[in-house]
N, C-alpha and C positions, 0 to 999 in steps of 0.2 A: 094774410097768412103767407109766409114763406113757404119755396118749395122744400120738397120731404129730400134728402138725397140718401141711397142705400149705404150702410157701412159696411168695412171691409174687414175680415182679422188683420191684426198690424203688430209688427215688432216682434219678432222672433222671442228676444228674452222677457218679455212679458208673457209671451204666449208658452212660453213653457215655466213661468212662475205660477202661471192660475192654469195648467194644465189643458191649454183652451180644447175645444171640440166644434166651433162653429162661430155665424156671430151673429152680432144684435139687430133688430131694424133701429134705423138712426129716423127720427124727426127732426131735421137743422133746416131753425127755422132764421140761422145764427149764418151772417156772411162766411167763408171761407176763413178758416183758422188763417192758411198761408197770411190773410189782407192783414194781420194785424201791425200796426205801425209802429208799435214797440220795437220792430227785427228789423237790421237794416238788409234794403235792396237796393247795393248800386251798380249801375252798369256802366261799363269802360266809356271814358268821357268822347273816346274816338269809335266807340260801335254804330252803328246802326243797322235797326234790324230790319230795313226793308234793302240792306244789301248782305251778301256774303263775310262783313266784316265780322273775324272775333267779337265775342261776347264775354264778358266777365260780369259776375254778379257773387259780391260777398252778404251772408247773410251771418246772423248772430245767435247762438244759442240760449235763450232766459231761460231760469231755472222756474217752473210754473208756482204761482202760490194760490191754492186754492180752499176756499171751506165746505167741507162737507159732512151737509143734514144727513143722516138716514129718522126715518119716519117710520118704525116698526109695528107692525100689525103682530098681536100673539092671537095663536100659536105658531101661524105656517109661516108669516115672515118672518118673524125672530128664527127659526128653527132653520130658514133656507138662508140664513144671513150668517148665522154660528158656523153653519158646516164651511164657508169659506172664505170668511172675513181674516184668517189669520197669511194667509197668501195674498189675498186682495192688499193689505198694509207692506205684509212685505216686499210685493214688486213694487208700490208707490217709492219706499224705503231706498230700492233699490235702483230706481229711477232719478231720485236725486229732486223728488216732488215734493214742496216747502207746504206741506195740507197741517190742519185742522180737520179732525172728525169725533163728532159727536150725536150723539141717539137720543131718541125721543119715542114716546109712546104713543100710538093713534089712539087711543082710549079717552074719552071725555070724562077725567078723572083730575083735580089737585095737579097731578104730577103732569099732565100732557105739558108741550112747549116748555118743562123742565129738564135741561139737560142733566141724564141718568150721571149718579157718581161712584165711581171707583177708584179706594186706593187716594181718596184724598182729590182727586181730578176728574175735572166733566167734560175734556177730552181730549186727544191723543196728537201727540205732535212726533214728528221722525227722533229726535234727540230725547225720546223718554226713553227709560232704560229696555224695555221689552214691549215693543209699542202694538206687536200685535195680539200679542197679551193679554195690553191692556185695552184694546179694543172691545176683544173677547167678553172679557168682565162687565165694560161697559154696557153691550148690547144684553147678556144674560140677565141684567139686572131691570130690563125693560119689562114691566109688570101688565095685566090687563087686568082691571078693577071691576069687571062688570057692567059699565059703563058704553054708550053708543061709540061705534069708530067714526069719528070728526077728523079726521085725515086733512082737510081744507085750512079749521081750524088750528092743529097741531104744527104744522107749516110756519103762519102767521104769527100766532104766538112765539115760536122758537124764535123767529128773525126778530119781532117787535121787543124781545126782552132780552137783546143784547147789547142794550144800550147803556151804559153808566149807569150803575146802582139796580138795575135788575137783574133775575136770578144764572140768565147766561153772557153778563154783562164779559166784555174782551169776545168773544166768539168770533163773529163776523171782524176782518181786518179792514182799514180802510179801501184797499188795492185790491184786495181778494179777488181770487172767481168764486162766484157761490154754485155749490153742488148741491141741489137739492135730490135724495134718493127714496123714493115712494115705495115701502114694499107691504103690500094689502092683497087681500083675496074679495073682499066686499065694498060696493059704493059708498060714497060718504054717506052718512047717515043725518044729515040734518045741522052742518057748519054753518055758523053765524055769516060766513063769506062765502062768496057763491066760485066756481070754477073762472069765469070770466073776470070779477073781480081779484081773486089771484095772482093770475096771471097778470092781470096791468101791474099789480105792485110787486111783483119777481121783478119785470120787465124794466122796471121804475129804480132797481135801487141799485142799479150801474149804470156809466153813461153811454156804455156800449154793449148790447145787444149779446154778443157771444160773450160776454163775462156773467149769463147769468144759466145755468137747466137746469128744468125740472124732469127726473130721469121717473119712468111711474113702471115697475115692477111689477103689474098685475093684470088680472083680463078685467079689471073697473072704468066704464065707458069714463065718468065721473074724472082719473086720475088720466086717464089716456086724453083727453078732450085739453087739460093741461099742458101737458108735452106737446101739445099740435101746436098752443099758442105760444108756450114761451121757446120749446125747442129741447130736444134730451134724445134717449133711449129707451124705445118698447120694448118690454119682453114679457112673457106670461110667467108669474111666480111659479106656476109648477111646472115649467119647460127646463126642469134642473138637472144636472146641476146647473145654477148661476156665473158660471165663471165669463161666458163668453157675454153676458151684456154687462160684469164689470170691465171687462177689459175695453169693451165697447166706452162703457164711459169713462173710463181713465184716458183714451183717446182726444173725446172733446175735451181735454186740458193738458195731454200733453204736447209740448212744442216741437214736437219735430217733424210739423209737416210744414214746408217752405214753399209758396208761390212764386213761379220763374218768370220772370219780367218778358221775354219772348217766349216764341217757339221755340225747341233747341232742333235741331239734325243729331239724334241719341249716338249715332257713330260717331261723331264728334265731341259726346258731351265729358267732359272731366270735373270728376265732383274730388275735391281735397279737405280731409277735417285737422284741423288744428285746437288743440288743446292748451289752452292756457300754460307757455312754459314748456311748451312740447313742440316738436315738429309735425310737419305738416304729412297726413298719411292720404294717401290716392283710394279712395272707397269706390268696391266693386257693384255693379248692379245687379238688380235680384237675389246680393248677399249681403252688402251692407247698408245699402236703399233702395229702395222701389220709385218707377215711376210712375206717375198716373196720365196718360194722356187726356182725360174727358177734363179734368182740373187743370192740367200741365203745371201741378207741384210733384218736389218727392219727399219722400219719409223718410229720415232716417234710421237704420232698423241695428244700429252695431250694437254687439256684447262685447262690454260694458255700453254703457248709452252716453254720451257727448260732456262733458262736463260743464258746469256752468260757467259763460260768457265766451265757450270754445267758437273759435269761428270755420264758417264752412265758405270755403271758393268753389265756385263754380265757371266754368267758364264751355260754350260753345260755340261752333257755328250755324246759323241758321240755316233752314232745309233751303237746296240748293232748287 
């Protein structure tokens, strides 16, 4: 198991698109978002940082694409999902985040591992005309039959029947991050696949580790035992409102946190964002990004948020 590391709130205009009040415990059991190799890090070919020389490090903005499960338990997690899933879409929206979201039933019923339909659609992409909407509808329409909560199973089935000619066939994209979202008040009740078995095959169907959480919504040792192996956010379904463990999870996939190839001397450091087509703007700290010293990445936190493939310079000297 990977170490747990705590989450932080992030992003100004996020946090006042979901209204935040506090934030999630994170389980990342997932390397540092910054290490991903997709973003370039390169340093001035004349640096070196075991001396006083200048540092330059460009890194690249990707626009994130990710898919996201929600796993609804009724009554109380449909009902803590409805009151703010229509701001939860519109900050991704707003973000410039390339997602898939679609719902399912925890009920062991026909319909479980069916993506719910609305409106013609089993689910919501940024370019639908009213996408949190249609969110909305989506999850509303998420029924319980009387049937045991198989929450393990409900999971497994979603992903296994997104393949060519089954019922959520396209869902999952080749590239995706998958976002799996657990929201239950009760342990699974008797899933053909067990918590441990789960988790290997989360873990199993990226090649890399942080493109896969399971984020578990509930006080169920069962769904939390999950999130320890593959990696997500805790939160108890009636610690609500919800807003701050989504924003929490819109975090583990959104890219704007960058890993700095040294140590910087911060009196020294100049962070500059460039926009595709645009000139390059001189970004303030603690207004339009945060440092972290325990990681030594920063976040970028501007309203509007970076545009896709904008680049960001960085450049400082190391502590003297």
């Amino acid at each position: 198991m990977r170490p747990a590391l705590n989450s932080r709130c992030f992003g100004v205009c996020l946090a006042a698109a979901l209204l935040l009040g506090g934030c999630a415990e994170q389980t990342a059991n997932k390397k540092n978002k910054g290490d991903d190799p997709d973003r370039t890090n390169t340093l001035d070919s004349d640096s070196d940082l075991t001396t006083t020389s200048l540092v330059t490090e460009v890194h690249t903005y990707t626009q994130p694409m990710v898919d996201v499960l929600f796993i609804v338990e009724v009554p109380e997690g449909k009902s803590a999902l409805l009151a703010i899933v229509p701001a939860i879409i519109d900050a991704w929206v707003y973000r410039g985040i390339d997602f898939q979201a679609g719902a399912t039933t925890i009920d062991a019923s026909p319909e479980m591992g069916r993506l719910t339909t609305a409106r013609g659609k089993k689910w919501v992409v940024p370019t639908d005309p009213d996408p949190a909407v249609l969110m909305t509808e989506l999850i509303d329409v998420v029924q319980n039959e009387g049937g045991l909560e198989t929450g393990f199973d409900a999971v497994h089935k979603s992903i296994e029947w997104t393949d060519a000619g089954e019922p959520n066939d396209g869902f999952l994209r080749p590239d995706s991050q998958i976002c799996v979202v657990m929201l239950s008040y009760n342990d699974d009740a008797g899933s053909a696949i067990g918590p441990m078995a789960l988790a290997q095959y989360l873990n199993d169907l990226r090649p890399t580790d942080e493109q896969v959480e399971f984020h578990a919504i509930t006080d169920s040792a069962d769904y939390i035992s999950v999130t320890n192996a593959v990696g997500g956010i805790l939160w108890p379904l009636f610690a609500q409102p919800l807003n701050p463990s989504m924003a929490a999870i819109t975090e583990t996939f959104d890219p704007t946190q960058f890993a700095l190839g040294g140590t910087p001397d911060l009196s020294t450091m100049v962070v500059q964002l460039t926009n595709p087509g645009g000139s390059a703007t001189e970004l303030t700290a603690d207004v339009d990004y945060l440092y972290d010293a325990t990681r030594n990445d920063i976040v970028i936190i501007t309203d509007p948020p970076p545009e896709k493939d904008a680049e960001l310079l960085i450049t400082y000297f190391p502590p003297p």
